[in-house]
matplotlib code that plots the C-alpha trace (Angstrom):
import matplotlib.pyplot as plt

x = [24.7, 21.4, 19.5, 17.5, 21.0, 21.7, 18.7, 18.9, 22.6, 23.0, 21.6, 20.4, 22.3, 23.4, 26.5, 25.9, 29.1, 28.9, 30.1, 26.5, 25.3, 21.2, 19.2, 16.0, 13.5, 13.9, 11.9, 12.1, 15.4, 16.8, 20.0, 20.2, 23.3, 24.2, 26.6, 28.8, 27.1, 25.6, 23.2, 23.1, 21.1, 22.6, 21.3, 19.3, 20.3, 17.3, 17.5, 19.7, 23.3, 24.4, 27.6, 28.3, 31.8, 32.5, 29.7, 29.2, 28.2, 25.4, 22.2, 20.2, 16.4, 16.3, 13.1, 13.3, 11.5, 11.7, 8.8, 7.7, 6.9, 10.0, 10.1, 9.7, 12.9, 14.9, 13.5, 15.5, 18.5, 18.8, 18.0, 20.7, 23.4, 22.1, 23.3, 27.0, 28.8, 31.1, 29.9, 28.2, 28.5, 25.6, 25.4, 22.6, 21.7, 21.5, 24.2, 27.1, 29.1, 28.7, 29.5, 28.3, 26.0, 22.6, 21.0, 17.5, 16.0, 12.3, 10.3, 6.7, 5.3, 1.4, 1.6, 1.2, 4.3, 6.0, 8.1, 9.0, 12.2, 13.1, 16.7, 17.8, 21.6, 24.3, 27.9, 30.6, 34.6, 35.9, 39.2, 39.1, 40.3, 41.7, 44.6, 45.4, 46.3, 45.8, 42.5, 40.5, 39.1, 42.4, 44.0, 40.4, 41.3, 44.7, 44.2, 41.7, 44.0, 46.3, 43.5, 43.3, 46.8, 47.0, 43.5, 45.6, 48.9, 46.6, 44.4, 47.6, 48.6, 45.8, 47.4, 48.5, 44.9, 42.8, 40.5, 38.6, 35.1, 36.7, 36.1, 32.9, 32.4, 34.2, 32.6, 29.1, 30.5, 31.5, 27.6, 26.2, 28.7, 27.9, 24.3, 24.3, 25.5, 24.4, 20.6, 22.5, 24.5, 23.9, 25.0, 29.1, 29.2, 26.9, 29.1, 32.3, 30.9, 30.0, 33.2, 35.1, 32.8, 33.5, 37.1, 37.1, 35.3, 37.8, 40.8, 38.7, 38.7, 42.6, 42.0, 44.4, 47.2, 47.2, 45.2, 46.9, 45.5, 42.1, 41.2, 43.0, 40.6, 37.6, 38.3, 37.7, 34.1, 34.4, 36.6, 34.6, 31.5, 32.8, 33.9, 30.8, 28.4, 25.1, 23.9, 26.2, 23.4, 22.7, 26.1, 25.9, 22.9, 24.7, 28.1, 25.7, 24.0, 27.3, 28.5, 25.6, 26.0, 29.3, 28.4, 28.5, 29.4, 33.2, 33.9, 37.7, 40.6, 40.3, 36.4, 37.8, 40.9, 38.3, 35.9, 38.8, 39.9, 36.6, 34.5, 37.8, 37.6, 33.9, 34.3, 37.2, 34.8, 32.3, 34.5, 35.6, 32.0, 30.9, 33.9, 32.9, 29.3, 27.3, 26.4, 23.1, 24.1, 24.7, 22.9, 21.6, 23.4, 21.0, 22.0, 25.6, 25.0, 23.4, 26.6, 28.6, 26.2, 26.4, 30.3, 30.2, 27.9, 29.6, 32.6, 32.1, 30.1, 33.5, 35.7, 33.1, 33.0, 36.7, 36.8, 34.9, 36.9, 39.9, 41.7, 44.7, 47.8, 48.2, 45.7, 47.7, 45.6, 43.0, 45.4, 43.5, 44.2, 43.7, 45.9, 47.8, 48.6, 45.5, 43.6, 45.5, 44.6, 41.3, 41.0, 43.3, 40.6, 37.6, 39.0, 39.9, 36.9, 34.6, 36.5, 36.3, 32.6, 32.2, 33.5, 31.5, 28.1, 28.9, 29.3, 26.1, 23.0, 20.4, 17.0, 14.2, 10.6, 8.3, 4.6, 2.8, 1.3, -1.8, -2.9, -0.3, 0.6, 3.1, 5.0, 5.0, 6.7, 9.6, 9.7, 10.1, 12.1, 14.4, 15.0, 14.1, 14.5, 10.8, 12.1, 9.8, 13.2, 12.8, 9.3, 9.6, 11.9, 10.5, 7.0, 8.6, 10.8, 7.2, 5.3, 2.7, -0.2, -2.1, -5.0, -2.5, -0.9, -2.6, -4.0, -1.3, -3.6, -2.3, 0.0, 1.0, 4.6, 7.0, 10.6, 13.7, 17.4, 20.1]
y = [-3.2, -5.0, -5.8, -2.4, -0.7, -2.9, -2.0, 1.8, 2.1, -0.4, -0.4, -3.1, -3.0, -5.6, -4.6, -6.6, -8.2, -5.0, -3.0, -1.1, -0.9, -0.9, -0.4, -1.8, -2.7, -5.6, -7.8, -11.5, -12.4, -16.0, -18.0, -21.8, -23.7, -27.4, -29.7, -32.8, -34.9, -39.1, -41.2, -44.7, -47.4, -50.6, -53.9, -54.5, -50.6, -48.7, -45.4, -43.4, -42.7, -39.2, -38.0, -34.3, -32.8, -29.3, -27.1, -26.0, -22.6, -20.8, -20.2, -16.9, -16.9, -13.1, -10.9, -7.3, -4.3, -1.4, 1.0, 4.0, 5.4, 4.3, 0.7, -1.0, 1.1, 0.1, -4.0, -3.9, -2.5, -4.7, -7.8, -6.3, -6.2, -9.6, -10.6, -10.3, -13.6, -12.2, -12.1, -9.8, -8.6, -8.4, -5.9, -7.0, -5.4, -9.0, -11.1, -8.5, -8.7, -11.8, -12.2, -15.1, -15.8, -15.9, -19.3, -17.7, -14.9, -14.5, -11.2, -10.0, -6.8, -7.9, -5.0, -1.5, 0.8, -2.1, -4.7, -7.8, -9.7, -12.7, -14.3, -17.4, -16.4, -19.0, -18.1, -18.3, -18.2, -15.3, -17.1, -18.8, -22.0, -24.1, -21.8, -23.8, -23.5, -28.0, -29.2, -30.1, -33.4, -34.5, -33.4, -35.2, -38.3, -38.2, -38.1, -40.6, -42.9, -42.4, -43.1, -46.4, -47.4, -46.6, -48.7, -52.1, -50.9, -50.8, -54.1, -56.1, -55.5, -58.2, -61.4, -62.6, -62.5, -63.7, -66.6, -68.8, -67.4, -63.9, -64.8, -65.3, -62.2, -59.9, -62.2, -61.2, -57.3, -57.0, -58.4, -55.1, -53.0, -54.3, -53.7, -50.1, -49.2, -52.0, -50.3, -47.3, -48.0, -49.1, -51.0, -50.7, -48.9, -51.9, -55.0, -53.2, -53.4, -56.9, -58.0, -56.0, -57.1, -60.7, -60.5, -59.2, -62.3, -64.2, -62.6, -62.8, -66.9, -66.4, -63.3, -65.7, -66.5, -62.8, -60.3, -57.5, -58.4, -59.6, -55.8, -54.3, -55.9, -55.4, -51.3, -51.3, -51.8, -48.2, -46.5, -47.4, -45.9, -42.8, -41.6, -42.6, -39.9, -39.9, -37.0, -36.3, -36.6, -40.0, -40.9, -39.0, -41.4, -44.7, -44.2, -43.1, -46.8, -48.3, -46.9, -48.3, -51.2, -52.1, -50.7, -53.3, -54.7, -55.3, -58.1, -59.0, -56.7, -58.1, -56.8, -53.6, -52.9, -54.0, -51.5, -48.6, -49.4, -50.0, -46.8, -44.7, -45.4, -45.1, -41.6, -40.8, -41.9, -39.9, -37.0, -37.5, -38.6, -35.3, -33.0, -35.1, -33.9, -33.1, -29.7, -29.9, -30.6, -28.0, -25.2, -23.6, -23.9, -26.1, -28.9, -28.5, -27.7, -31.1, -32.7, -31.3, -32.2, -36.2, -35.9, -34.2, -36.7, -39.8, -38.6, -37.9, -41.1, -43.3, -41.2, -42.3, -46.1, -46.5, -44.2, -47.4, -49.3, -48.9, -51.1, -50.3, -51.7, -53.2, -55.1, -57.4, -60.2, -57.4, -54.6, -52.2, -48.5, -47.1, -46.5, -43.2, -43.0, -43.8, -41.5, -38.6, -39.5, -39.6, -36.3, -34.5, -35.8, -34.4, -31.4, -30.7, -31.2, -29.6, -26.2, -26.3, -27.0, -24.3, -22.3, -23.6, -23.4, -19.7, -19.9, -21.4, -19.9, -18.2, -19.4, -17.0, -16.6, -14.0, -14.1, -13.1, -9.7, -10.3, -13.4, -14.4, -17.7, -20.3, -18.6, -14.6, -15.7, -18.0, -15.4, -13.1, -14.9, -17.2, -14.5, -14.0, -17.8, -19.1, -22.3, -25.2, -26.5, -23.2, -23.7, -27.4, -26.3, -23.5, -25.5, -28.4, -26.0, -24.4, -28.1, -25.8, -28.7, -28.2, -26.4, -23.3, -23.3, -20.5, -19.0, -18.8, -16.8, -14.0, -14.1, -17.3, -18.2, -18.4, -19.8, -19.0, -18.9, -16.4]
z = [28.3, 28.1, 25.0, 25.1, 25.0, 21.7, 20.0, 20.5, 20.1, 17.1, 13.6, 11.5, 8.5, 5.4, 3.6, 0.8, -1.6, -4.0, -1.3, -1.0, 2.7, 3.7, 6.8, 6.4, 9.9, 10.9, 13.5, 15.0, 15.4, 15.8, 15.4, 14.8, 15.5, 14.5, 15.5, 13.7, 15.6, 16.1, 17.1, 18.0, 19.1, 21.2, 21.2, 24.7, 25.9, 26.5, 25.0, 22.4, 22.6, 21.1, 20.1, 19.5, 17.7, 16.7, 15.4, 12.1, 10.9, 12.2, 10.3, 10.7, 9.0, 8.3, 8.5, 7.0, 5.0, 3.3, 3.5, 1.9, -1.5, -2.5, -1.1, -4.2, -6.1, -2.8, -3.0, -6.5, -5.9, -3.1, -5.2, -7.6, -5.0, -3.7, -6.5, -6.6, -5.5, -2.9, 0.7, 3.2, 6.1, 8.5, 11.4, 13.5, 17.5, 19.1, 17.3, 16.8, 13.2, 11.0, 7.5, 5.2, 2.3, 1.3, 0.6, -0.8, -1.0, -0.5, -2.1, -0.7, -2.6, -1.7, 1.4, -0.3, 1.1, 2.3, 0.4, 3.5, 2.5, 4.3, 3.7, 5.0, 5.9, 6.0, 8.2, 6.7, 7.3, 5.6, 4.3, 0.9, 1.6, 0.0, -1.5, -4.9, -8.7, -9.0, -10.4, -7.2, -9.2, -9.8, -6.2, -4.5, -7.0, -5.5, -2.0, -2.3, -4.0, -0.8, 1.5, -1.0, -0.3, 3.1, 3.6, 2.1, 4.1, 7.2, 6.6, 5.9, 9.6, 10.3, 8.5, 11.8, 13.1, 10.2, 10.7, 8.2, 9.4, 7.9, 4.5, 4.8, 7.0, 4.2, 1.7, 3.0, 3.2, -0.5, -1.3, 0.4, -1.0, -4.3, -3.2, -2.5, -6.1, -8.8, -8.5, -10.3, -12.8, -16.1, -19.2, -19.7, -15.7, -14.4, -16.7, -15.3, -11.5, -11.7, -12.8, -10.5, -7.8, -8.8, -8.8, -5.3, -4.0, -6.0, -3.8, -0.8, -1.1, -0.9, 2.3, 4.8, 2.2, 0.9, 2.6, 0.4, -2.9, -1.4, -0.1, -3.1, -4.7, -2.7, -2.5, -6.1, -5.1, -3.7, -5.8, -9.1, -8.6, -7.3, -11.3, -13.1, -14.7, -12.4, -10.6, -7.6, -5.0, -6.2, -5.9, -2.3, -1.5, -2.5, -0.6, 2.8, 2.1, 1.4, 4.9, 6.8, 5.4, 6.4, 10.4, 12.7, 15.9, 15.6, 17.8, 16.7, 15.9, 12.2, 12.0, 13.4, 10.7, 8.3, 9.5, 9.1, 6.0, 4.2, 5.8, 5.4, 1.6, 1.3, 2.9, 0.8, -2.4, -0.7, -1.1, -4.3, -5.8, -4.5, -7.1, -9.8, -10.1, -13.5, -15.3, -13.9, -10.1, -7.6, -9.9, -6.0, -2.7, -0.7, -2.8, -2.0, 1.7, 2.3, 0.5, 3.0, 5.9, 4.6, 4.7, 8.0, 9.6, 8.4, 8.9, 12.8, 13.1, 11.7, 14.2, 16.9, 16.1, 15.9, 19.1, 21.0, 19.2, 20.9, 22.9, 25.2, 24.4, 27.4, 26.4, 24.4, 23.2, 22.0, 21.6, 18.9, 17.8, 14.6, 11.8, 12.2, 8.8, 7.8, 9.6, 8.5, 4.6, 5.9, 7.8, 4.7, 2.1, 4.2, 4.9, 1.4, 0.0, 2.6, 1.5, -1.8, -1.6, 0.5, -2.4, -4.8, -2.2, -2.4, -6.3, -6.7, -7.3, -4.7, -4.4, -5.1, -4.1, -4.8, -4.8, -8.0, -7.9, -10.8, -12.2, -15.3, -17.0, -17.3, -20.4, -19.2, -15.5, -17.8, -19.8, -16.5, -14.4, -16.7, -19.4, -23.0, -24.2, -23.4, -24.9, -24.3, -22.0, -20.4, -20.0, -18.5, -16.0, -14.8, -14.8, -13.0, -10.6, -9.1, -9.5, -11.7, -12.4, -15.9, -14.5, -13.5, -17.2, -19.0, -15.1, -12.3, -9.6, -7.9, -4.8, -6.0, -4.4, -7.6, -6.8, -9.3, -9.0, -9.8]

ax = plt.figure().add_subplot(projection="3d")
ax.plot(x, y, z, "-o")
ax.set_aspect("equal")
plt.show()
């Protein structure tokens, strides 16, 4: 059948998580797609080299309405099922059955007869994953505590190849690592980090006498900041810096084992700075979205580097091929955590818009849209949520776009 067939023989319709079902018109359909993908630049090679993995979820910006004298009694109950956590299923003439969750939720009443919602729809697998009655802090702590081990089991491997120059190399690396989180932390956290970071270039004068203690130490420099009470997307921010910092061009099999170990564990602190998020982080599921997107994206750009990495074996002077153990802690720690914040993205709250449909103030649309408690926090928040200046305080115009979460 051709897409004419589609549109007359299926129906538009949103079976929301309440169970309701509703067929409102719809118009302009379209379907992103990304991919786990990376891009890098070489040295004297013209021109940028991309790598693309498995895609992600697909993303659907949704356009409907419900018209007629009852449009605007419709618009509500449809917000009112919107609201209910669990997910819905889509029936849409182009793009066949998809079920998912809402990331926002975007109201326009300023047509008479005609209330336009626009959704921004996020696919989703329909099996909760992971299955699990353990704390997901304390099972995230613990794999990444494996990925620790595993990362010292690995790096040991490269006693027989050590030279004097890597001391200073790893030397160098800890100073970069120390420089992507000191910025952050303060008083006790900040003390703590300095000694730990100057015990690890300590061990790191002893690297070709005892390589095991000398990256015990250093992964400390990870691990640490990983537990410390700051907002999760600054923590997010310092481990992406922290992996940056230590890509490189890996020129000897001991740059190469440092490489895994080191950016394994900065992932695996990634993942596990990422569970261990404040009250106020992840109140709306953007947030956590673009947590998963960091992990995804580092994640397939460490798989690609030790990918060119690898040498054959019958290479024996350069022989090089990444940890299997290692890897494994690595891949179980990702996957572990992408899931459960999955659940919590679908947890989280929707974003809101709606444009204003008189001229109001500041203190009836907290009142409105953040319940009774027009606290002066209430008010803040609401103020700084919508970037309201102090000439709009005591007159926000009509039809002016007003964002909230539920």
């Amino acid at each position: 059948m051709g897409w004419k067939d589609d549109l007359e023989n299926i129906k538009f319709s949103i079976k929301t998580g309440d169970g309701k079902e509703y067929f409102p018109l719809w118009k302009d359909s379209e379907k992103s797609k990304d991919y786990n993908s990376s891009a890098f630049d070489f040295i004297d090679v013209s021109g940028t080299f991309v790598d693309r993995k498995k895609p992600k979820g697909n993303k659907y910006p949704l356009t409907f309405y419900f018209q007629g004298d009852d449009c605007i009694t419709q618009s509500n109950e449809f917000e009112n099922s919107a609201d209910d956590s669990r997910a819905w299923e889509i029936t849409h003439p182009f793009y066949g059955t998809i079920k998912g969750q809402p990331l926002s939720l975007k109201r326009n009443d300023n047509n008479y007869n005609v209330t336009e919602i626009t959704v921004d729809f996020w696919e989703s697998i329909t099996d909760d994953y992971p299955i699990s009655d353990v704390s997901v802090k304390d099972e995230v702590l613990s794999k990444r505590n494996l990925v620790s081990q595993s990362a010292v089991t690995s790096y040991s491997s490269s006693e027989n190849v050590l030279q004097s120059e890597d001391i200073t190399k790893n030397k160098d690396a800890n100073i970069l690592t120390n420089s992507a989180f000191d910025t952050s932390l303060e008083n006790d956290d900040f003390a703590d980090y300095q000694i730990i970071f100057g015990s690890a270039q300590k061990a790191t004068d002893d690297l070709l006498n005892n390589a095991s203690n000398a990256i015990e130490k250093t992964n400390e420099l990870l691990n640490f900041p990983s537990g410390v009470d700051l907002p999760v997307l600054v923590k997010v921010k310092n481990y992406v810096n922290a992996f940056e910092n230590l890509v490189k061009e890996l020129q000897t099999i001991a740059d190469k084992l440092f490489f895994e170990s080191q950016a394994g564990l900065c992932i695996s602190n990634l993942c596990n700075a990422s569970v261990n998020y404040q009250e106020t982080d992840f109140e709306i599921r953007n947030e956590v979205e673009q947590v998963v997107n960091e992990i995804l994206i580092i994640y397939a750009q460490y798989l690609l580097i030790l990918d060119n990495a690898s040498v054959s074996i019958y290479d024996v002077g350069n022989t090089y091929q990444p940890d299997a153990g290692l890897q494994n802690d690595v891949y179980n720690i990702v996957m572990f955590t992408i899931g459960n914040l999955y659940n919590l993205a679908f947890n989280a709250k929707q974003e809101r818009l709606v444009y204003t449909t008189k001229d109001t103030n500041l203190i009836l649309l907290t009142h409105k849209y953040l319940g009774l408690d027009a606290s002066d926090e209430n008010i803040d928040k609401f103020r700084q949520i919508n970037n309201i200046k102090m000439n709009e305080l005591f007159n926000v115009k009509k039809d002016r776009l007003i964002k909230y979460y539920v």
